[in-house]
N, CA and C of each residue as an Amber inpcrd file, in Angstrom:
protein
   291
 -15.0970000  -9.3680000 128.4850000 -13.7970000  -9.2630000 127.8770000
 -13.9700000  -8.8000000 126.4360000 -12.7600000  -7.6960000 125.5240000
 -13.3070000  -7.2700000 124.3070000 -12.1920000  -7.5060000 123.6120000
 -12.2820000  -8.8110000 123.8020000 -10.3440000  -9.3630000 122.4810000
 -10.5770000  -8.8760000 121.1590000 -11.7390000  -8.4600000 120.8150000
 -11.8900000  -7.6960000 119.2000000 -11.8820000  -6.2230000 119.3800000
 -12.4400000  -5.5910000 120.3710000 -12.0790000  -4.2300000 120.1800000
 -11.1520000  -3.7030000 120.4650000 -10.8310000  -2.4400000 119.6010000
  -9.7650000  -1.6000000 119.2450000  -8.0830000  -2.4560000 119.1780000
  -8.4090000  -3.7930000 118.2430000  -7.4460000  -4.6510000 117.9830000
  -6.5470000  -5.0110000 119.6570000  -7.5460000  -5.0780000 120.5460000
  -6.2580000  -5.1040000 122.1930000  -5.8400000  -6.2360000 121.6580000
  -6.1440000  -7.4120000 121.1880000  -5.4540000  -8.9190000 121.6130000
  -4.5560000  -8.9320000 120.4250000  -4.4320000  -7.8890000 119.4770000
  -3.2290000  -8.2060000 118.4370000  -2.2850000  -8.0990000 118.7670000
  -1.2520000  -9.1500000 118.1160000   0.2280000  -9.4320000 118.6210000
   0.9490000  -8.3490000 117.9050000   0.8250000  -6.8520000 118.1400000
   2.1370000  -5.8590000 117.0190000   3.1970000  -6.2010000 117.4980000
   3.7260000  -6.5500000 116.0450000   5.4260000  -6.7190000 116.4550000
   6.2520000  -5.4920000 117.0630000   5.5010000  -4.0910000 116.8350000
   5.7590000  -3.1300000 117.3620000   6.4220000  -3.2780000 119.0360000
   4.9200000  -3.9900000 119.5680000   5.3830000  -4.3540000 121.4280000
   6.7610000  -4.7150000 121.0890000   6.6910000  -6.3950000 120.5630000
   7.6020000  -7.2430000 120.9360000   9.1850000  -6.7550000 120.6060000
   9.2320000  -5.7040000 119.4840000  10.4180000  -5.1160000 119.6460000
  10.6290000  -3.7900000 121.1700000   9.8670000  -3.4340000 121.7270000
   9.7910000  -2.4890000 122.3950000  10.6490000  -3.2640000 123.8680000
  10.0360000  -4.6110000 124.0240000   9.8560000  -5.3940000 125.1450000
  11.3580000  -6.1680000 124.6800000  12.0090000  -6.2860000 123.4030000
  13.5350000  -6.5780000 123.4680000  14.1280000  -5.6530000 123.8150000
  14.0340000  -4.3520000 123.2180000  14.5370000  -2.8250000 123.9110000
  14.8300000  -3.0840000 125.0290000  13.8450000  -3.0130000 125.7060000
  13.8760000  -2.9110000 127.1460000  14.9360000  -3.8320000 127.8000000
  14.6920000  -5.0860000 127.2250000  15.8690000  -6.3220000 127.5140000
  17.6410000  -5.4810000 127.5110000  17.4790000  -5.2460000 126.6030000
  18.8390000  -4.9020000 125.9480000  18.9760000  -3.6080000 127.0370000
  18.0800000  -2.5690000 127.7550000  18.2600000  -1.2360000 128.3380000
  19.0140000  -1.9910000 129.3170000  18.4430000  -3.1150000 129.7610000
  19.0070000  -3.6560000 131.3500000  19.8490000  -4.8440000 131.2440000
  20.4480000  -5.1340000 130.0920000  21.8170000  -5.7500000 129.6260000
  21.2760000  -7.4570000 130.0470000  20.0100000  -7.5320000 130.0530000
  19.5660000  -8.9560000 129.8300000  20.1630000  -9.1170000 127.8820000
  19.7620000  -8.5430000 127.1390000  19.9380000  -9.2240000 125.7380000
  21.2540000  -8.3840000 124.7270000  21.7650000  -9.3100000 124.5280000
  23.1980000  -8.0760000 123.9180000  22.7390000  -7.1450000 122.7680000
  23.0870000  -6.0060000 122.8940000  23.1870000  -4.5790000 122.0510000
  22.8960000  -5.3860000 120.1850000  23.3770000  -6.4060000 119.8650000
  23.5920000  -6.2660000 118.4130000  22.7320000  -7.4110000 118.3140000
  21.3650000  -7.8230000 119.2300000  20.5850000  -9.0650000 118.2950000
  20.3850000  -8.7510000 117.6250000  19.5050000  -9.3000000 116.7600000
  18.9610000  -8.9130000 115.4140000  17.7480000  -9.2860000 115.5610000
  17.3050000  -7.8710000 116.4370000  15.5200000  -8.1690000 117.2310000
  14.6130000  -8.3460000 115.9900000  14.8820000  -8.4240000 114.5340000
  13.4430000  -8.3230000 113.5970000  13.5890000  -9.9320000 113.2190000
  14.9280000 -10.3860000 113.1260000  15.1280000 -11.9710000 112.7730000
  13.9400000 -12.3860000 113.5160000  15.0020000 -12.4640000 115.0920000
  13.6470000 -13.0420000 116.1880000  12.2560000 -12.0610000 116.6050000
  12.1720000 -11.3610000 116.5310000  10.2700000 -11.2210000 115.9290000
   9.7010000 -12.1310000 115.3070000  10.3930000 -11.9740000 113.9030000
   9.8080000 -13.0120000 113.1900000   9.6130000 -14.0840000 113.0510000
  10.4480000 -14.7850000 113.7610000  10.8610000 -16.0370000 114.3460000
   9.6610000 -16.2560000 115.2990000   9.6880000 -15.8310000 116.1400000
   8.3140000 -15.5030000 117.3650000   7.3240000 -15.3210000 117.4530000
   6.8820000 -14.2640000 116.8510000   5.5860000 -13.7380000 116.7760000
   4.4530000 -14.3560000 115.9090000   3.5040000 -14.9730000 115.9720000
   2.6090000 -15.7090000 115.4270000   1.3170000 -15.0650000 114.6860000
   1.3730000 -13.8730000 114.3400000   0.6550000 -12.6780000 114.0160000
  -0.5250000 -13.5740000 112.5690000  -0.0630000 -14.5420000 112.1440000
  -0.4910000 -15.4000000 111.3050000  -1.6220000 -16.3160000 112.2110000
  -1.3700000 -16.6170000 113.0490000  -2.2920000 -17.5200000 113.4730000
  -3.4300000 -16.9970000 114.0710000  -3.1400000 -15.7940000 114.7510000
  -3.9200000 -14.3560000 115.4320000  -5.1100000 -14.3220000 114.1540000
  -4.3700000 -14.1620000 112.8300000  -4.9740000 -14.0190000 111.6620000
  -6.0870000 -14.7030000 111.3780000  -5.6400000 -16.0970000 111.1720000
  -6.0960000 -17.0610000 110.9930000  -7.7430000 -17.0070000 112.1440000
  -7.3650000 -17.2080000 112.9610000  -8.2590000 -17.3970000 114.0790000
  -9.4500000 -16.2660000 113.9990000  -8.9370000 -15.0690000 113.2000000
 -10.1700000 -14.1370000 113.0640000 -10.8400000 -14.1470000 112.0580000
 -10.2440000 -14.8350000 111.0080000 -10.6630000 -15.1810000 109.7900000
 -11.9720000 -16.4290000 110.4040000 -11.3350000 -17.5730000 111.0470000
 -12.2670000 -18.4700000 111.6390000 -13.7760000 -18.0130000 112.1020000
 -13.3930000 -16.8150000 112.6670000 -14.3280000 -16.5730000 113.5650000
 -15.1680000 -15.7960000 112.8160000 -14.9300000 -15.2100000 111.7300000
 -16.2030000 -13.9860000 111.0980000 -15.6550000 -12.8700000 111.1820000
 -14.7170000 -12.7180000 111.9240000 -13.8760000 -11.2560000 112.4550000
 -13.0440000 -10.6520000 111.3580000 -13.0770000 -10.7350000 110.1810000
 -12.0170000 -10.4630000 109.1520000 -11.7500000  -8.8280000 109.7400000
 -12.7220000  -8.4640000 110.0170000 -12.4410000  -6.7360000 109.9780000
 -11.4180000  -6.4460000 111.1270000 -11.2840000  -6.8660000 112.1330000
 -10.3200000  -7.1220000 113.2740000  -9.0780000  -7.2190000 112.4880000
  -8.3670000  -7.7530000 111.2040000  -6.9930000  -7.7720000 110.8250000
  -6.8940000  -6.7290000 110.3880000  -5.8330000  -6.0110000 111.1130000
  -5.1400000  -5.1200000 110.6710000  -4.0280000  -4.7690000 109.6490000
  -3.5300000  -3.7850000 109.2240000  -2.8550000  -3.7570000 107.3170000
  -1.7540000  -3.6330000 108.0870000  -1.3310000  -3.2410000 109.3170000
   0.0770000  -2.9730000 109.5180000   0.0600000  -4.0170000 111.2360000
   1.5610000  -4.1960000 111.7470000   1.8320000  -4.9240000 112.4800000
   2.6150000  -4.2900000 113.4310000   2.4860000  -2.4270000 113.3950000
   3.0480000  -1.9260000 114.3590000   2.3990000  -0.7430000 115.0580000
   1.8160000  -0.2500000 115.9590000   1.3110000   0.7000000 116.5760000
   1.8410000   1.9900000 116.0030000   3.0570000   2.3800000 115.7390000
   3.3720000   3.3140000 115.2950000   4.3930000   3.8140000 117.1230000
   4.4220000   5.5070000 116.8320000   5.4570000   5.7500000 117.8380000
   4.3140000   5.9370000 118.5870000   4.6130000   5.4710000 119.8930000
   4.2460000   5.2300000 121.2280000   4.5490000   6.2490000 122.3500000
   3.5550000   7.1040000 122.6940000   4.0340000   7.9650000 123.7180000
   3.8690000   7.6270000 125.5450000   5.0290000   7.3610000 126.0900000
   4.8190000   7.0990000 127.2290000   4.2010000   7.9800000 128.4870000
   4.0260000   7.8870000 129.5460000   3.1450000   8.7180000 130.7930000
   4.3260000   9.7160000 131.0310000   5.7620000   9.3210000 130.8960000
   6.5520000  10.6130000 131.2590000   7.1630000  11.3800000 129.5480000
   6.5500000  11.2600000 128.9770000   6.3130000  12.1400000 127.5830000
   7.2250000  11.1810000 126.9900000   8.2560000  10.5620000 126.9440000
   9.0670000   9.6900000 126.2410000   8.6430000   8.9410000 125.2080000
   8.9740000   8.6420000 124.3020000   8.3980000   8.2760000 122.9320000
   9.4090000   7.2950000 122.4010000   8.5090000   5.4380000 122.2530000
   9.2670000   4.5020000 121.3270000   8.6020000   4.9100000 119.8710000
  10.0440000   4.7480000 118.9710000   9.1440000   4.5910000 117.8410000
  10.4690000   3.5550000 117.1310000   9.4260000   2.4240000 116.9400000
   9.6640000   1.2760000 116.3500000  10.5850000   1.5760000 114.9880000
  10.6530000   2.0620000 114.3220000  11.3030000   2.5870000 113.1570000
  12.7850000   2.9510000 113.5800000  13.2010000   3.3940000 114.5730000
  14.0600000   3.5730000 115.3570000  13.9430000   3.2800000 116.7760000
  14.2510000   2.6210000 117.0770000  14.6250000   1.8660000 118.6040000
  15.7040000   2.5490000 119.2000000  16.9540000   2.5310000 118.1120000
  18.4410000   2.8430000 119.4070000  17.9150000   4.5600000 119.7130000
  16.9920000   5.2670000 118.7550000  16.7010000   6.4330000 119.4350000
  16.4090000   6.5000000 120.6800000  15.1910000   6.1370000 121.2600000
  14.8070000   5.3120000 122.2100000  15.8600000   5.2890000 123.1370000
  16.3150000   3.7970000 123.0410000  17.1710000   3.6400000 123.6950000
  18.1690000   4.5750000 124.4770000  18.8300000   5.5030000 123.2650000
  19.6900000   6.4650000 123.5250000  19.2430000   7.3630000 124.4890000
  18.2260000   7.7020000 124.1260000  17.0340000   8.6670000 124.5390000
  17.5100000   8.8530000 126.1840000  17.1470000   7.2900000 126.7780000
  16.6120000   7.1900000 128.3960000  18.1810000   7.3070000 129.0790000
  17.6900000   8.0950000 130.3510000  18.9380000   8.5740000 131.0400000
  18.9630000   7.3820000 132.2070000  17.9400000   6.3880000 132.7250000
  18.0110000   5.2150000 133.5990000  18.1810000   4.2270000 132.9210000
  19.7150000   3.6480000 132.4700000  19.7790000   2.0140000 132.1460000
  21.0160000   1.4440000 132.6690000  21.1030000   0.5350000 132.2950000
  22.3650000  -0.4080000 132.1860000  23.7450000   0.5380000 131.9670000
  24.6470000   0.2300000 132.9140000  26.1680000   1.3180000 132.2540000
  26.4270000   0.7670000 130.7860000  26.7910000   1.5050000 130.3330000
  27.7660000   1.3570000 128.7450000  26.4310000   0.9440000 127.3440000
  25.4060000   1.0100000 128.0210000  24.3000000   0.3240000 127.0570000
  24.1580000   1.7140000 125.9050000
């Protein structure tokens, strides 16, 4: 298992907004949360921290907490900076979303 390489086991808040997106595409989470409140609320990116600090791993923390824009297998592209783009973007969701 390689929880230190190429940062896989870091928590980017990047995902976790991607993975409310998605909520909201299929009308599980209403249009106007305020997905960065609860990120922050959620995401434990501190303790992730912490734990690599523990371990000797300092070089494993990363300066930023978001992947950046994300290109999917059918060319589609999240980029965290804008979400409702995204969103807007996809022609399969929820009516009225």
């Amino acid at each position: 298992m390689k929880f230190w390489q190429n940062s896989d086991s870091y928590p980017y808040k990047s995902h976790d907004l991607w993975f409310l997106i998605e909520n909201i595409r299929w009308g599980y989470l209403n249009p106007n949360i305020d997905t960065k409140k609860l990120i922050d609320r959620v995401n434990r990116e501190d303790l992730w921290r912490e734990a690599a600090l523990a371990i000797g791993r300092a070089e494993a923390i990363l300066k930023t907490t978001s992947r950046g824009i994300e290109t999917f297998y059918d060319g589609v592209q999240f980029d965290p900076k804008n979400p409702s783009a995204y969103l807007n973007s996809l022609s399969i969701k929820k009516h009225g979303i």
